[in-house]
FILOVEX-770179 format. One record per residue: residue number from 1; x, y, z of N, C-alpha, C in turn. Coordinates in pm, whole numbers, padded with zeros to 5 digits, always signed. Example, Ala and Ser with C-alpha at 12.3 -4.5 7.8 and 13.67 -1.06 7.14 Angstrom:
REM FILOVEX-770179
<atom><resi>1</resi><n_east>+01319</n_east><n_north>-00569</n_north><n_up>+00780</n_up><ca_east>+01230</ca_east><ca_north>-00450</ca_north><ca_up>+00780</ca_up><c_east>+01320</c_east><c_north>-00330</c_north><c_up>+00780</c_up></atom>
<atom><resi>2</resi><n_east>+01285</n_east><n_north>-00225</n_north><n_up>+00708</n_up><ca_east>+01367</ca_east><ca_north>-00106</ca_north><ca_up>+00714</ca_up><c_east>+01290</c_east><c_north>+00003</c_north><c_up>+00787</c_up></atom>
END
This chain:
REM FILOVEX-770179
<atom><resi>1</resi><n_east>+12239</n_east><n_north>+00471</n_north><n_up>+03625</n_up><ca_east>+12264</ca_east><ca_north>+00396</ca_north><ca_up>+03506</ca_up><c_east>+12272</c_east><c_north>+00249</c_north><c_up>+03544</c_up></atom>
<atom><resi>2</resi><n_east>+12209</n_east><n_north>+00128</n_north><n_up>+03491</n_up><ca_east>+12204</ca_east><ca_north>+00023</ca_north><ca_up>+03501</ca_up><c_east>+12294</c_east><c_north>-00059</c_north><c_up>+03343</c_up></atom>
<atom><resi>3</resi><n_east>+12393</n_east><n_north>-00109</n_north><n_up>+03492</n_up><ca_east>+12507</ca_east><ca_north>-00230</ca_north><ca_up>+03412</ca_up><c_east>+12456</c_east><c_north>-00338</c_north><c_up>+03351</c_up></atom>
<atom><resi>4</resi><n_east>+12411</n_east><n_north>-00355</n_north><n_up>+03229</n_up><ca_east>+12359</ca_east><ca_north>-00511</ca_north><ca_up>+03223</ca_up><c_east>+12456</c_east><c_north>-00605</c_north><c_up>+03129</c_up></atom>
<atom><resi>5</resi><n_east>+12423</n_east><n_north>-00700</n_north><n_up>+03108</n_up><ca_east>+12491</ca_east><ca_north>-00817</ca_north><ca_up>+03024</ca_up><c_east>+12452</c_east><c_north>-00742</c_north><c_up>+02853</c_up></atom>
<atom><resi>6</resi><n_east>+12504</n_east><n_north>-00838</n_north><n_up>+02753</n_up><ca_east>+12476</ca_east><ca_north>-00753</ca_north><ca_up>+02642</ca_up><c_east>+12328</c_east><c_north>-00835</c_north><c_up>+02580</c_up></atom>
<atom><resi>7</resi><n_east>+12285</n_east><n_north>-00941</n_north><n_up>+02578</n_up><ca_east>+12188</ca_east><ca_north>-00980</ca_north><ca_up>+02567</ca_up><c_east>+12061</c_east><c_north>-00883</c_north><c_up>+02603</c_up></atom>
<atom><resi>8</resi><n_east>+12046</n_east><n_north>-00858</n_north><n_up>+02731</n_up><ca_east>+11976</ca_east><ca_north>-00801</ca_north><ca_up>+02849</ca_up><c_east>+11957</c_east><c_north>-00679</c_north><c_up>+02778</c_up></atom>
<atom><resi>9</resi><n_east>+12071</n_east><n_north>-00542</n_north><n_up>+02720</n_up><ca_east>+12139</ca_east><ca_north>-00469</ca_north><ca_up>+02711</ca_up><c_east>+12016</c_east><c_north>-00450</c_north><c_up>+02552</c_up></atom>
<atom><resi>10</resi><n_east>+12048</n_east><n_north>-00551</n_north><n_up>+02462</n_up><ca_east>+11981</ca_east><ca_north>-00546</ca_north><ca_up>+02368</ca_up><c_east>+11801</c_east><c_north>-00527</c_north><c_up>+02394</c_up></atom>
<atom><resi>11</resi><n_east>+11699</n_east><n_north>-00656</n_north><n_up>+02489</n_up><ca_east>+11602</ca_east><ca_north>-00656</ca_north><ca_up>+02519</ca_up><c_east>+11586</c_east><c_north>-00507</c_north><c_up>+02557</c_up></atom>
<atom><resi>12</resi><n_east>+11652</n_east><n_north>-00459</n_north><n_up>+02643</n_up><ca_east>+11589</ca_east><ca_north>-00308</ca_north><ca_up>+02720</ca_up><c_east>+11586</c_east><c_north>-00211</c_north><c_up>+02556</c_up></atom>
<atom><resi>13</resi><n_east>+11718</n_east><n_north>-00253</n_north><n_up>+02516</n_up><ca_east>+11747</ca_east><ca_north>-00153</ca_north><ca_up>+02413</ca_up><c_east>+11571</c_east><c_north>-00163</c_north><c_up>+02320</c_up></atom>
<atom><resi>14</resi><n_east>+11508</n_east><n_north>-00311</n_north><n_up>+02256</n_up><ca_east>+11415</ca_east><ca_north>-00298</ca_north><ca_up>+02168</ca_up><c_east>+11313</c_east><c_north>-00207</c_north><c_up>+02258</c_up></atom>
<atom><resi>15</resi><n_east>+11335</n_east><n_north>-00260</n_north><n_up>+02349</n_up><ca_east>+11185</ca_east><ca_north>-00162</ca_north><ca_up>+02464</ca_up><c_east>+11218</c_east><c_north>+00025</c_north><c_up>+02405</c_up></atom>
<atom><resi>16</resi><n_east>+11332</n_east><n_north>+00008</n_north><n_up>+02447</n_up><ca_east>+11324</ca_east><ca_north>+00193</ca_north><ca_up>+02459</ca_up><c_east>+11302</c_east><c_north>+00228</c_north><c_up>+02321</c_up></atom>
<atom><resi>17</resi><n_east>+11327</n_east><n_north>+00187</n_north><n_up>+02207</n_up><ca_east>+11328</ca_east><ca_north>+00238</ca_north><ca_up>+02075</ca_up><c_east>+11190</c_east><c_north>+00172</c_north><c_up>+02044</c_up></atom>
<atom><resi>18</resi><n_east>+11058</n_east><n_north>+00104</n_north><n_up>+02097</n_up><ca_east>+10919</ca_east><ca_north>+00095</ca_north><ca_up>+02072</ca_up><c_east>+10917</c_east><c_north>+00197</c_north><c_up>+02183</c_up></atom>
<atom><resi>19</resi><n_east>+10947</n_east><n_north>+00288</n_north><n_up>+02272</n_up><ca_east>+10903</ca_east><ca_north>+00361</ca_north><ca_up>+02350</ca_up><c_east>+10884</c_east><c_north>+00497</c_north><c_up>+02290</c_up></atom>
<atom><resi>20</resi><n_east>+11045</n_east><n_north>+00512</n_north><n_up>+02237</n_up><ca_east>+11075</ca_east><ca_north>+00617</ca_north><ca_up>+02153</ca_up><c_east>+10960</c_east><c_north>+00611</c_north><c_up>+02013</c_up></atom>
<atom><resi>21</resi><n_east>+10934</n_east><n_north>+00546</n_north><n_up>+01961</n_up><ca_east>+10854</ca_east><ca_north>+00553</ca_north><ca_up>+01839</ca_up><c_east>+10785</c_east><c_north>+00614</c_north><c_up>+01809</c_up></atom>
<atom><resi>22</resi><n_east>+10701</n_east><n_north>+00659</n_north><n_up>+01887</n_up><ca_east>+10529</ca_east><ca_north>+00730</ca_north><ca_up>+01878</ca_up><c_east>+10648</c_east><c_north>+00891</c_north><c_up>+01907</c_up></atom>
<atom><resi>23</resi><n_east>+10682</n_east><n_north>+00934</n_north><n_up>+02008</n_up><ca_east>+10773</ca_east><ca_north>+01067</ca_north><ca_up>+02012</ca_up><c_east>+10877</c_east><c_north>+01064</c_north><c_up>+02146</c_up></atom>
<atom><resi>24</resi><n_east>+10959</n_east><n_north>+01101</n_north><n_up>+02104</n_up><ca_east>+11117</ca_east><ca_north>+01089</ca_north><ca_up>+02160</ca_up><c_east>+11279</c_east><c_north>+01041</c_north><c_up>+02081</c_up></atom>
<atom><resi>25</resi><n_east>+11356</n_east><n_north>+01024</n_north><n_up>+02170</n_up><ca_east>+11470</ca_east><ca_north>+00957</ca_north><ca_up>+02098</ca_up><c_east>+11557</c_east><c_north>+00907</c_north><c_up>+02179</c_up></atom>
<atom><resi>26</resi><n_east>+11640</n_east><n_north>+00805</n_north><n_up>+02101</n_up><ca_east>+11705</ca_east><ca_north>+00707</ca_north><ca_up>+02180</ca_up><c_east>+11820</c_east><c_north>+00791</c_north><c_up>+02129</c_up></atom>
<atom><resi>27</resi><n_east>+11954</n_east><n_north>+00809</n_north><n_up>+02238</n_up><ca_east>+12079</ca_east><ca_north>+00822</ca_north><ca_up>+02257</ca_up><c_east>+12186</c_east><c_north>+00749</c_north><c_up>+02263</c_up></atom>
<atom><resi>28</resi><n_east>+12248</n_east><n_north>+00695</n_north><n_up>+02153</n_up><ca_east>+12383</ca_east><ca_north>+00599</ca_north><ca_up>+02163</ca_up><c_east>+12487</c_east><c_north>+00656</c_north><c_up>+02201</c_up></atom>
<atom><resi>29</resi><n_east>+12568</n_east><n_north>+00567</n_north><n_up>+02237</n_up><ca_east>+12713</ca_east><ca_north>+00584</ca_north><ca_up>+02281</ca_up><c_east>+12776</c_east><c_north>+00498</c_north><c_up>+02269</c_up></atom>
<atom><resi>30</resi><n_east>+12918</n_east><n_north>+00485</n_north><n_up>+02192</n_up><ca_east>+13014</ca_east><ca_north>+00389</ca_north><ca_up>+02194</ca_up><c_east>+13120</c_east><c_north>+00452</c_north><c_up>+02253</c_up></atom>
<atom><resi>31</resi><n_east>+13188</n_east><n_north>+00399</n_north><n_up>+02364</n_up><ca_east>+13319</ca_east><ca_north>+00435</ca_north><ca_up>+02401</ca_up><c_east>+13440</c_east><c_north>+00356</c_north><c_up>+02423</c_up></atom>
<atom><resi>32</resi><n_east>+13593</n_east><n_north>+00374</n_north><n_up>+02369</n_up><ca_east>+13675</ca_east><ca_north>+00252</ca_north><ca_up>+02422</ca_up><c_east>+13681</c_east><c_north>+00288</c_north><c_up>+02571</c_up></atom>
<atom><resi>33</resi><n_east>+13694</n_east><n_north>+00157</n_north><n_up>+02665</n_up><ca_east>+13658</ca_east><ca_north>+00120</ca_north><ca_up>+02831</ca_up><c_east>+13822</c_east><c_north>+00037</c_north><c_up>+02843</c_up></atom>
<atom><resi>34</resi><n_east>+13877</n_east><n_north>+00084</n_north><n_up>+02882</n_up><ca_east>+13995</ca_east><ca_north>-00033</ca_north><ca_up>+02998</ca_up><c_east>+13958</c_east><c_north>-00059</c_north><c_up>+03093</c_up></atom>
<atom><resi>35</resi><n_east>+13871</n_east><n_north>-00024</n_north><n_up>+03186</n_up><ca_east>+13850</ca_east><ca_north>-00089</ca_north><ca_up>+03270</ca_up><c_east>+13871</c_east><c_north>-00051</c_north><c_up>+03413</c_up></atom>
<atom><resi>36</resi><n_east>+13886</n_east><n_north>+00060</n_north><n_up>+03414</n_up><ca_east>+13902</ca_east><ca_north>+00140</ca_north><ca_up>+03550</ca_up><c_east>+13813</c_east><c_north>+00246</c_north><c_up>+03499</c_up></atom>
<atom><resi>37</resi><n_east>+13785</n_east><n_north>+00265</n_north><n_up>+03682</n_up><ca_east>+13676</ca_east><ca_north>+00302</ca_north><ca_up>+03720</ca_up><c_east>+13701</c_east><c_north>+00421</c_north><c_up>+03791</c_up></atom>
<atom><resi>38</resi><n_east>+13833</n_east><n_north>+00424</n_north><n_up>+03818</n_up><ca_east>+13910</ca_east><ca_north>+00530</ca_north><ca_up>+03910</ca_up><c_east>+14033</c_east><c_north>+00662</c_north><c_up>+03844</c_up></atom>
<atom><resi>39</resi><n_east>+14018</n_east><n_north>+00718</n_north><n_up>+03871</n_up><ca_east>+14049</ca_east><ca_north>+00849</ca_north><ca_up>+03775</ca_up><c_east>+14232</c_east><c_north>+00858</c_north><c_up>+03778</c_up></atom>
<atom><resi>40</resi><n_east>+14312</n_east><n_north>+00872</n_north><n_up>+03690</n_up><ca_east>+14441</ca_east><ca_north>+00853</ca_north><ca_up>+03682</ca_up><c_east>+14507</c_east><c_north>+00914</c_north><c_up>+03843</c_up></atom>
<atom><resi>41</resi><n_east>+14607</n_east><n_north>+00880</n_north><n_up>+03864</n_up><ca_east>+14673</ca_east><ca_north>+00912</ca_north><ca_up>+04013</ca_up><c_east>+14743</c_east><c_north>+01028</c_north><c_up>+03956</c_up></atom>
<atom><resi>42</resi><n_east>+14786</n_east><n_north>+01148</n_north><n_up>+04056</n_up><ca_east>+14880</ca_east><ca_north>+01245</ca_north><ca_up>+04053</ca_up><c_east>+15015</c_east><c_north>+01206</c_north><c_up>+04020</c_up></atom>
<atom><resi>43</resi><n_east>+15096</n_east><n_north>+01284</n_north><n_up>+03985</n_up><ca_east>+15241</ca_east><ca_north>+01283</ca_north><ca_up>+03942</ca_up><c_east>+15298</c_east><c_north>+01195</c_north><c_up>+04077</c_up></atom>
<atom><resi>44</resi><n_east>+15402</n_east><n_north>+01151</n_north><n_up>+04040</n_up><ca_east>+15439</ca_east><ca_north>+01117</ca_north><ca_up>+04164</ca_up><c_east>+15383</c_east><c_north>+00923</c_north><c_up>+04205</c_up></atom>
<atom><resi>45</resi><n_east>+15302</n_east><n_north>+00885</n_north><n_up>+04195</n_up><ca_east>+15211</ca_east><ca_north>+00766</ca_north><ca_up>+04284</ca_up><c_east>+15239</c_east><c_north>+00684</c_north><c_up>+04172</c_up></atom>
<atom><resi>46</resi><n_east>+15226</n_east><n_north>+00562</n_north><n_up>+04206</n_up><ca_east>+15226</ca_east><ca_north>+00449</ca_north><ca_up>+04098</ca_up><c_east>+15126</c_east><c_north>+00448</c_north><c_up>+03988</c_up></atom>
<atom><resi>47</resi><n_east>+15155</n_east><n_north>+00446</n_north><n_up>+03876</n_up><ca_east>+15077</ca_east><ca_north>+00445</ca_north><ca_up>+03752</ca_up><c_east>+14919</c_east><c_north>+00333</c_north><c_up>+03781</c_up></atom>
<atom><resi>48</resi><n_east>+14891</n_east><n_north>+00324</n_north><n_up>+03718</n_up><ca_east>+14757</ca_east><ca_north>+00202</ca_north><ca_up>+03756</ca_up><c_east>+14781</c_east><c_north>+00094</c_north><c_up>+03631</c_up></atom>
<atom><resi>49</resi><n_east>+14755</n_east><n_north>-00021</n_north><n_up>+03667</n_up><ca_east>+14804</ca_east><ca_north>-00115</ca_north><ca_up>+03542</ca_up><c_east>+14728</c_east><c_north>-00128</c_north><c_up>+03414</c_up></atom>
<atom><resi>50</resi><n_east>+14823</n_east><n_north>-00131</n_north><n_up>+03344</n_up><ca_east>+14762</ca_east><ca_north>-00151</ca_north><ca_up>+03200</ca_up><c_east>+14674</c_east><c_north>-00264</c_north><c_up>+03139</c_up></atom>
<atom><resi>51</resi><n_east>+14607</n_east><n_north>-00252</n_north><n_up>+03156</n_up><ca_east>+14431</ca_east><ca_north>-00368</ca_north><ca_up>+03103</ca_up><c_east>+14515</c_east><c_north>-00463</c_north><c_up>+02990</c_up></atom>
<atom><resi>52</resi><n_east>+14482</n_east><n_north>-00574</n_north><n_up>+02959</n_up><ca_east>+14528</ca_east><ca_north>-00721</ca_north><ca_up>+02867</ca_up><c_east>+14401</c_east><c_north>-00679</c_north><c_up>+02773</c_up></atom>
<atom><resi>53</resi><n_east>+14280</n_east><n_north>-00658</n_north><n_up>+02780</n_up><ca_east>+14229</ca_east><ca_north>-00652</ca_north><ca_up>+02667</ca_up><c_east>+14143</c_east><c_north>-00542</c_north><c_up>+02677</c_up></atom>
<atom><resi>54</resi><n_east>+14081</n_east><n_north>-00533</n_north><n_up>+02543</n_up><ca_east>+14054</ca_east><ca_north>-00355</ca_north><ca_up>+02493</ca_up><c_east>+13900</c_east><c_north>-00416</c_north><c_up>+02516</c_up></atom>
<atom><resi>55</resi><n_east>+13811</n_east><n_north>-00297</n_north><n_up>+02600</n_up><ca_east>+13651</ca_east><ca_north>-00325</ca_north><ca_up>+02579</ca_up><c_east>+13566</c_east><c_north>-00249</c_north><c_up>+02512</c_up></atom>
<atom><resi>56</resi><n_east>+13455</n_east><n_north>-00216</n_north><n_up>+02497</n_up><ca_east>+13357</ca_east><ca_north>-00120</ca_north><ca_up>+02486</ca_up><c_east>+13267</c_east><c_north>-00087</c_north><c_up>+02589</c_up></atom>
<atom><resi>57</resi><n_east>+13242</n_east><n_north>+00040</n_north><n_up>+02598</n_up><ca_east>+13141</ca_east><ca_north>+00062</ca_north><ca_up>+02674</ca_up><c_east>+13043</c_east><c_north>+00127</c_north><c_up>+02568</c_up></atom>
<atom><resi>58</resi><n_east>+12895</n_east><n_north>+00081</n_north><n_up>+02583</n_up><ca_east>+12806</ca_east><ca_north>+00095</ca_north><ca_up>+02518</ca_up><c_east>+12712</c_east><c_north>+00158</c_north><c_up>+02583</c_up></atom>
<atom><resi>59</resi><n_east>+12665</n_east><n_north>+00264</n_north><n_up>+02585</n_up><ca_east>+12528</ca_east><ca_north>+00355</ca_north><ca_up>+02653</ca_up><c_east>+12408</c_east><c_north>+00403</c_north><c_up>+02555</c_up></atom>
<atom><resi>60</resi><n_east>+12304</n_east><n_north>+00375</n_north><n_up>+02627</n_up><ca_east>+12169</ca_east><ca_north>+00404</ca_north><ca_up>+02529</ca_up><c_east>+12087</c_east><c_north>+00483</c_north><c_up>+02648</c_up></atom>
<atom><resi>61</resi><n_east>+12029</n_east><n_north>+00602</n_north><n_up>+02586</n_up><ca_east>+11963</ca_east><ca_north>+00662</ca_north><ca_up>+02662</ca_up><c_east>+11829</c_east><c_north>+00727</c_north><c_up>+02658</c_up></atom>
<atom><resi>62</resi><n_east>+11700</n_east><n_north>+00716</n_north><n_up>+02713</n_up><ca_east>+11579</ca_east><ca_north>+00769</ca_north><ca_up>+02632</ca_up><c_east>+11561</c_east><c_north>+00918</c_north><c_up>+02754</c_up></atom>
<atom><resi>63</resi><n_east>+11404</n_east><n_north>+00930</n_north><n_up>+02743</n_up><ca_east>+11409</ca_east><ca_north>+01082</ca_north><ca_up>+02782</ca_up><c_east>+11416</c_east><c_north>+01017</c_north><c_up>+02950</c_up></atom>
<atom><resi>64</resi><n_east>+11377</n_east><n_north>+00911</n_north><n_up>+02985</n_up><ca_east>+11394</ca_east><ca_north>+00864</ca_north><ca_up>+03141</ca_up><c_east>+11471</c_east><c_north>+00788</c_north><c_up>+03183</c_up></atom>
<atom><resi>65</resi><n_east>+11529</n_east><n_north>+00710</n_north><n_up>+03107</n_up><ca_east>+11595</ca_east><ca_north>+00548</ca_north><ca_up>+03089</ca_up><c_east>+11725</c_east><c_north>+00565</c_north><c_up>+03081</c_up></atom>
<atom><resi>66</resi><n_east>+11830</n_east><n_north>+00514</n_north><n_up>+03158</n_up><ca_east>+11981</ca_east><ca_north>+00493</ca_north><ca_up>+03095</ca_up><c_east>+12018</c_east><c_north>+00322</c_north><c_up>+03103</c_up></atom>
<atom><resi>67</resi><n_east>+12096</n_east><n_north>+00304</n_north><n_up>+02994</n_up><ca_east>+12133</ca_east><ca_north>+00185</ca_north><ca_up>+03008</ca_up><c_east>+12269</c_east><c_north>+00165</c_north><c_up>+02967</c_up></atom>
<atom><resi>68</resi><n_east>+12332</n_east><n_north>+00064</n_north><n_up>+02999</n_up><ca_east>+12504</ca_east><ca_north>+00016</ca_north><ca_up>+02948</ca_up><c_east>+12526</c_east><c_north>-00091</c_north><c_up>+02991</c_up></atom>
<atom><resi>69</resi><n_east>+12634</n_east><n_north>-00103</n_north><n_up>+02886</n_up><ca_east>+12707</ca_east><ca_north>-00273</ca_north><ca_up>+02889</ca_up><c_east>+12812</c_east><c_north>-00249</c_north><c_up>+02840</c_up></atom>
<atom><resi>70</resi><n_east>+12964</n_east><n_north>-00334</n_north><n_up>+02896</n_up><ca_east>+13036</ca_east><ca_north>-00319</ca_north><ca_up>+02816</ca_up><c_east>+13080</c_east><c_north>-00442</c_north><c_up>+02770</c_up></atom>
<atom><resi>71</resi><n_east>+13115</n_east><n_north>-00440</n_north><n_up>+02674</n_up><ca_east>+13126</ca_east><ca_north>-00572</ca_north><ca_up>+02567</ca_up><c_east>+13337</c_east><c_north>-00577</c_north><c_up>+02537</c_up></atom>
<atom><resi>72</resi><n_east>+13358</n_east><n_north>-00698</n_north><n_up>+02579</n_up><ca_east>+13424</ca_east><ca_north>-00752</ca_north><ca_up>+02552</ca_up><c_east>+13525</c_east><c_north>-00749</c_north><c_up>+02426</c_up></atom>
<atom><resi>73</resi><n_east>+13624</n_east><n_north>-00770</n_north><n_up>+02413</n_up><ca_east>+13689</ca_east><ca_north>-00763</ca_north><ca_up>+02299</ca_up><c_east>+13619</c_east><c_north>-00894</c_north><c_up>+02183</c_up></atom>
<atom><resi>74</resi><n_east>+13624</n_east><n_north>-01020</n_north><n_up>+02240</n_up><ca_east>+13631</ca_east><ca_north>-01129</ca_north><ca_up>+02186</ca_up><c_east>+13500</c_east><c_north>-01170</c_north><c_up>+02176</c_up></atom>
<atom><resi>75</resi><n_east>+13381</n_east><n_north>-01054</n_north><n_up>+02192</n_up><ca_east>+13224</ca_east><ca_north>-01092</ca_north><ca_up>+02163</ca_up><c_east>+13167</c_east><c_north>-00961</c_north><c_up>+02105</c_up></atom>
<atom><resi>76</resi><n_east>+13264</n_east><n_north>-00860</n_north><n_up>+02040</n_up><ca_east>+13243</ca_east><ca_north>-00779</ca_north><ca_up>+01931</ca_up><c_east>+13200</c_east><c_north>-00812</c_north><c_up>+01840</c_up></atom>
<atom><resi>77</resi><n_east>+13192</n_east><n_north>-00921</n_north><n_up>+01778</n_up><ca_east>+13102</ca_east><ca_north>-00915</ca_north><ca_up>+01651</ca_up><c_east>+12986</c_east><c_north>-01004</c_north><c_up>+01660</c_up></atom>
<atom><resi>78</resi><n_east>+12971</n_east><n_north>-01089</n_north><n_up>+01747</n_up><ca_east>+12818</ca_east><ca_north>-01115</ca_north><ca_up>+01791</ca_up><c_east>+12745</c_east><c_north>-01024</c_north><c_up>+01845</c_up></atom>
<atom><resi>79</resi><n_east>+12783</n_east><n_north>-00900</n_north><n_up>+01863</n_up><ca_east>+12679</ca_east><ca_north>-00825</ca_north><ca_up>+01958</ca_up><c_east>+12693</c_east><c_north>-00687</c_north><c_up>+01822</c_up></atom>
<atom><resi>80</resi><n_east>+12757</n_east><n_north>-00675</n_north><n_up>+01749</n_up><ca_east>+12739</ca_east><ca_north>-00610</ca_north><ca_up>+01626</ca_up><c_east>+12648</c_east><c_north>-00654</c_north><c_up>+01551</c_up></atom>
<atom><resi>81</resi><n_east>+12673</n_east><n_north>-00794</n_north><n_up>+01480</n_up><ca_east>+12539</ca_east><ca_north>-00882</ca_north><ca_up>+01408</ca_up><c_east>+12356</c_east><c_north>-00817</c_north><c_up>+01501</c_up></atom>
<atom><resi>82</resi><n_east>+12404</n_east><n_north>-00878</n_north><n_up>+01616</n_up><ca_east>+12275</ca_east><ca_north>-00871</ca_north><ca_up>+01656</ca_up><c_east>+12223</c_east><c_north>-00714</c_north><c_up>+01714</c_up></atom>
<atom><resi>83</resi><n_east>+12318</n_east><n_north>-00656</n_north><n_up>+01733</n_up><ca_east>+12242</ca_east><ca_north>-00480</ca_north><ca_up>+01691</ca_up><c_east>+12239</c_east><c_north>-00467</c_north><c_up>+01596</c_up></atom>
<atom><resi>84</resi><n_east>+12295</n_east><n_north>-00498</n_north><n_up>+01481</n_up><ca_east>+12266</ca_east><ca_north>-00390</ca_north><ca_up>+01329</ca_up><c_east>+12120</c_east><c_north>-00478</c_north><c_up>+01280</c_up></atom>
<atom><resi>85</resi><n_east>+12103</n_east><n_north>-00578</n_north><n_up>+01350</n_up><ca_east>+11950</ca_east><ca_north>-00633</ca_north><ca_up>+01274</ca_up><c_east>+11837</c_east><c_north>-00583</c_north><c_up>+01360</c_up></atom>
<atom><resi>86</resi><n_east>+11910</n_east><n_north>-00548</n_north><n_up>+01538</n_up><ca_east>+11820</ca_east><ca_north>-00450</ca_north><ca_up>+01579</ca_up><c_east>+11785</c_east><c_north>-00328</c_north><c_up>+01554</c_up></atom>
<atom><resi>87</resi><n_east>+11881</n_east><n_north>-00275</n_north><n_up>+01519</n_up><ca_east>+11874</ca_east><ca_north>-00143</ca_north><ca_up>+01416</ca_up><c_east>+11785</c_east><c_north>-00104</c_north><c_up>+01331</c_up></atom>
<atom><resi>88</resi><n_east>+11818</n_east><n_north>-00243</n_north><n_up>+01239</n_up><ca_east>+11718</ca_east><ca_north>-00272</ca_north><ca_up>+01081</ca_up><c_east>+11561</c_east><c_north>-00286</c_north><c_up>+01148</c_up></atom>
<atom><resi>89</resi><n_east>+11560</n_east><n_north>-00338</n_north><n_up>+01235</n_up><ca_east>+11371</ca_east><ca_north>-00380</ca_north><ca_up>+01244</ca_up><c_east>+11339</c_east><c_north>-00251</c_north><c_up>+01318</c_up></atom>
<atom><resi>90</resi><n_east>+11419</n_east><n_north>-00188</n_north><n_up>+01396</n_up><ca_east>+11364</ca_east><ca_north>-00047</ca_north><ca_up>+01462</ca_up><c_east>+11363</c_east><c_north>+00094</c_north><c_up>+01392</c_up></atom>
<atom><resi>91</resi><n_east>+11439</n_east><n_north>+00106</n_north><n_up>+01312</n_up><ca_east>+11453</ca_east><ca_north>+00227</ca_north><ca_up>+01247</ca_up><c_east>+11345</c_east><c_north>+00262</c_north><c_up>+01077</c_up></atom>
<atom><resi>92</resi><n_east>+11288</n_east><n_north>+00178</n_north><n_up>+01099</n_up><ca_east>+11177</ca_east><ca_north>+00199</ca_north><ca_up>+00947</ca_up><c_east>+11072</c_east><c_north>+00294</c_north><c_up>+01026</c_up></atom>
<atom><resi>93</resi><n_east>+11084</n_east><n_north>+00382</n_north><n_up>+01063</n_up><ca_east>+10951</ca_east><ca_north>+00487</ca_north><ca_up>+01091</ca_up><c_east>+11013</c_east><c_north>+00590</c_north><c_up>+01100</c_up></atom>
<atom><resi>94</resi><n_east>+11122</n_east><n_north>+00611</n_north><n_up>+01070</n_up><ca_east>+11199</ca_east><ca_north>+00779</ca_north><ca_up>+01101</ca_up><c_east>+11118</c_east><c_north>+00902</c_north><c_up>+00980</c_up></atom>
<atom><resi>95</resi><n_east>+11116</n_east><n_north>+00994</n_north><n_up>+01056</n_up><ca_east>+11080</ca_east><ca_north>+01083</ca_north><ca_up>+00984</ca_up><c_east>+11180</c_east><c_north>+01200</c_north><c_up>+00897</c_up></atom>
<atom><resi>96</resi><n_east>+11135</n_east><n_north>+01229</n_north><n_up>+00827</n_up><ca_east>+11208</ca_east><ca_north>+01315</ca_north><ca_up>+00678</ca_up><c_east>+11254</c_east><c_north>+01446</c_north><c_up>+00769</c_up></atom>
<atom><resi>97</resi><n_east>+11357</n_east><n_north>+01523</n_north><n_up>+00758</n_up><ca_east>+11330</ca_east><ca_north>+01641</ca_north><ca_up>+00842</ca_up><c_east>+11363</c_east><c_north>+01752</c_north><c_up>+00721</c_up></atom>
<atom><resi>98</resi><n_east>+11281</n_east><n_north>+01883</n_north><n_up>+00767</n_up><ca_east>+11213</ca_east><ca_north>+01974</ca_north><ca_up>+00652</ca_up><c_east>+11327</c_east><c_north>+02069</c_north><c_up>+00687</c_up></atom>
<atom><resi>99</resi><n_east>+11439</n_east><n_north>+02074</n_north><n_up>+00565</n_up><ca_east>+11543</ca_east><ca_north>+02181</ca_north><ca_up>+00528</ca_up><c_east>+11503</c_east><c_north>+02332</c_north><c_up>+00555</c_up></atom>
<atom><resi>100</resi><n_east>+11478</n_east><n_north>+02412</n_north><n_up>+00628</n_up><ca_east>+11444</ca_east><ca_north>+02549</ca_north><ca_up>+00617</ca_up><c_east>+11505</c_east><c_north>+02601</c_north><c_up>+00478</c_up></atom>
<atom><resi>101</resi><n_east>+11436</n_east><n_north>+02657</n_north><n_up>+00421</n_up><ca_east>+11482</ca_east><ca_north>+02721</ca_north><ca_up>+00321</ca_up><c_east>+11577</c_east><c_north>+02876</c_north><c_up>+00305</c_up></atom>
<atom><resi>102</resi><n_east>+11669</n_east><n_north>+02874</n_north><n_up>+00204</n_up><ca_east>+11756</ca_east><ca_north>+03029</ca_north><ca_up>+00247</ca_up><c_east>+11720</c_east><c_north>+03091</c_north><c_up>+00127</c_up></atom>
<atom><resi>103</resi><n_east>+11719</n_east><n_north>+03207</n_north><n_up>+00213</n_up><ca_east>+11684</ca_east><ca_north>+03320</ca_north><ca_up>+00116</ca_up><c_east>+11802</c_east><c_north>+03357</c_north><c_up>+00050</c_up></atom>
<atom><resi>104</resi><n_east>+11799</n_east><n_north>+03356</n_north><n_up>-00089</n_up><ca_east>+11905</ca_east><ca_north>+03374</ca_north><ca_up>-00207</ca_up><c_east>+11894</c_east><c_north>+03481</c_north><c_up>-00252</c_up></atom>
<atom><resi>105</resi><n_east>+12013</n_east><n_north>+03555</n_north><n_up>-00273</n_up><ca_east>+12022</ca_east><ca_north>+03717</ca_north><ca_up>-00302</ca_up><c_east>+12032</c_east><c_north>+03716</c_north><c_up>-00470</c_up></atom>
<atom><resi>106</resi><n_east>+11953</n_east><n_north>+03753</n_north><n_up>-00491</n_up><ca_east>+11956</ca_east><ca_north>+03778</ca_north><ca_up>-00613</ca_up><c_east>+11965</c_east><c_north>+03937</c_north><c_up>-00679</c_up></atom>
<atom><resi>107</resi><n_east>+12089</n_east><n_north>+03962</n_north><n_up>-00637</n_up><ca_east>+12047</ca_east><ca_north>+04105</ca_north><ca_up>-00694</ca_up><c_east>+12231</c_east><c_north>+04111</c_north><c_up>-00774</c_up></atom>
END
């Protein structure tokens, strides 16, 4: 998985969703991130310190590709603006998906 900046994060992102287009799919992920990397300590050992600010971790994934960034508390809504308009210009080709039909008892 490759760490990038959120700028960066976005560019790869338009690539994989013109990759995805013709057939495949892109995989999101939003997760809250504090910031450790290291898995809680046993009973007993000193706690690990509590993070000053709250992040995101963001993952996008195609059928070969992983990518992530995690974004900041205090640059959450510049990097919202500028995905949901990436969103808007990538997502006009989705296709309809065909309801199987149920067989209704009519008796």
């Amino acid at each position: 998985m490759v760490l990038l900046e959120s700028d960066a994060f976005l560019s790869e992102l338009t690539k994989l969703f013109q990759k995805a287009r013709a057939s495949g799919s892109v995989t999101m992920t939003f997760k809250r991130y504090d910031g450790h990397t290291k898995p809680k300590p046993r009973p007993g050992r000193p706690p690990l310190p509590e993070s000053q600010e709250h992040m995101c971790l963001v993952r996008a994934k195609s059928r070969t590709k992983k990518i992530t960034t995690v974004i900041h508390q205090k640059d959450i809504n510049k990097f919202q603006v500028a995905y949901s308009s990436l969103l808007k210009g990538n997502l006009d080709g989705l296709k309809k998906l065909k309801k199987p039909k149920s067989k209704s008892k009519t008796e």
